[in-house]
C-alpha positions in Angstrom: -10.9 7.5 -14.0 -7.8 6.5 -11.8 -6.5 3.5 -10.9 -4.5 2.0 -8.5 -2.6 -1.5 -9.7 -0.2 -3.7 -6.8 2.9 -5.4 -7.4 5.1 -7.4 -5.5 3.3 -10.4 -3.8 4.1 -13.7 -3.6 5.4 -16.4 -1.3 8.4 -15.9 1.2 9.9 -17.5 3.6 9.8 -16.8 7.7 12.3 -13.4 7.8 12.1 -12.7 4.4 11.3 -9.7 2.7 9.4 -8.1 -0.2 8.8 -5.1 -1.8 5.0 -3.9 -3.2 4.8 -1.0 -5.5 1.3 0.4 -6.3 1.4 3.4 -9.2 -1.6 5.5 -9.2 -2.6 6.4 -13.2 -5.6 7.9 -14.8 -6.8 11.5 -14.5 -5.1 12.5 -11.5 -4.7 16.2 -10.2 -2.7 15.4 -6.8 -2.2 12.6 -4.7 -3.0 13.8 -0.7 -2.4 10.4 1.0 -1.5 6.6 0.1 -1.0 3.8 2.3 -1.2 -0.3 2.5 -3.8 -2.3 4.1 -4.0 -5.8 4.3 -6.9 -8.5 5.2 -5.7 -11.5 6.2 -8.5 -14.8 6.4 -11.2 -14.7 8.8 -9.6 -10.8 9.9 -10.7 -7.6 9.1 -9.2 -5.4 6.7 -6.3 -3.0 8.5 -4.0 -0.3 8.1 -0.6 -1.5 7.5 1.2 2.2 7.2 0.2 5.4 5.5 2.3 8.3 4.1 0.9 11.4 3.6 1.8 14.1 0.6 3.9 16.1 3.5 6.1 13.3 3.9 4.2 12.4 7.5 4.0 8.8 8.2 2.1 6.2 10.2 2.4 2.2 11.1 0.4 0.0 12.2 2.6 -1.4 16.0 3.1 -4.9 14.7 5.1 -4.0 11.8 7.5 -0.9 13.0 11.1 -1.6 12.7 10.5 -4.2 10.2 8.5 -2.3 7.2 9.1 1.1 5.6 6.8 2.9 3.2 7.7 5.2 0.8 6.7 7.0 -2.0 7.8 8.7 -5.5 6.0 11.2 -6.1 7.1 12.2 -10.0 5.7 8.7 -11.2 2.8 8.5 -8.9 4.1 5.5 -6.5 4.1 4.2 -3.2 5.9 1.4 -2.1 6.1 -0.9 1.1 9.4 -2.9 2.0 8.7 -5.6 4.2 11.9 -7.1 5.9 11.5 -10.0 8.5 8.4 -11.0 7.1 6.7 -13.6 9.6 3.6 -15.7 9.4 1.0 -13.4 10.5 1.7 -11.0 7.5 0.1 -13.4 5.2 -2.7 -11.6 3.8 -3.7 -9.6 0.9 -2.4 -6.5 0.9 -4.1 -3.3 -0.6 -3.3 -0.2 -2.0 -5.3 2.7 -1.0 -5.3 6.4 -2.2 -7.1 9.6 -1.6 -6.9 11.3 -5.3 -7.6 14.9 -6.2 -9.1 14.4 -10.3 -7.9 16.7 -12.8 -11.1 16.3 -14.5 -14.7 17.6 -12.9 -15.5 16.9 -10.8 -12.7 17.6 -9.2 -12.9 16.6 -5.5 -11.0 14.5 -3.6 -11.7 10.7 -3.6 -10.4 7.1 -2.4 -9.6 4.6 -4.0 -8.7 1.4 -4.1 -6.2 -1.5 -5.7 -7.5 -5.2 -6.4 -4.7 -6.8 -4.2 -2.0 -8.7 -4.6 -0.9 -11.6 -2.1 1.6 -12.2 -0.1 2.3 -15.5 1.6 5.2 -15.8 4.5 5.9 -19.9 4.9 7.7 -20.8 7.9 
């Protein structure tokens, strides 16, 4: 089994910042891609940035320039630092991974974190 476990959240202030870490653990082969979602209330869920095992990576528009995802690959981690943090990035953010098992079968699969929440106040 792998899982994926958040850290990080919690309640900032307008043009603050935070940093979530997610570490992937359990029978994994290889990592191919992880990224951050979030779902704020009464929205759907959406892709915040993604960063792929090649070192390509993608943001969402409303957050370039302010957030920066990155990822160590030796302990299984991705991280998202989030500088100017406004209102509209309250939500629950997500960890998300697609996961090559190094147990049979051994295809590639996604996964996903429970969540941990983050609050801007203003």
């Amino acid at each position: 089994q792998v899982r994926l476990v958040e850290s990080g959240g919690g309640l900032v202030q307008l043009g603050g910042s935070l940093r979530l870490s997610c570490v992937a653990s359990g029978s994994i082969g290889s990592i191919n891609a992880m990224g951050w979602y979030r779902q704020a209330p009464g929205k759907q869920r959406e892709l915040v940035a993604g960063i792929t095992s090649g070192g390509d990576i993608n943001y969402t528009d409303s957050v370039k320039g302010r957030f920066t995802i990155s990822r160590d690959n030796a302990k299984n981690t991705v991280y998202l630092q989030m500088n100017s943090l406004k209102p509209e990035g309250t939500a629950v953010y997500y960890c998300n991974a697609d996961i090559r098992s190094s147990s049979w079968p051994r295809g590639i699969l996604n996964y996903w974190g429970q969540g941990t929440q983050v609050t801007v106040s203003s």
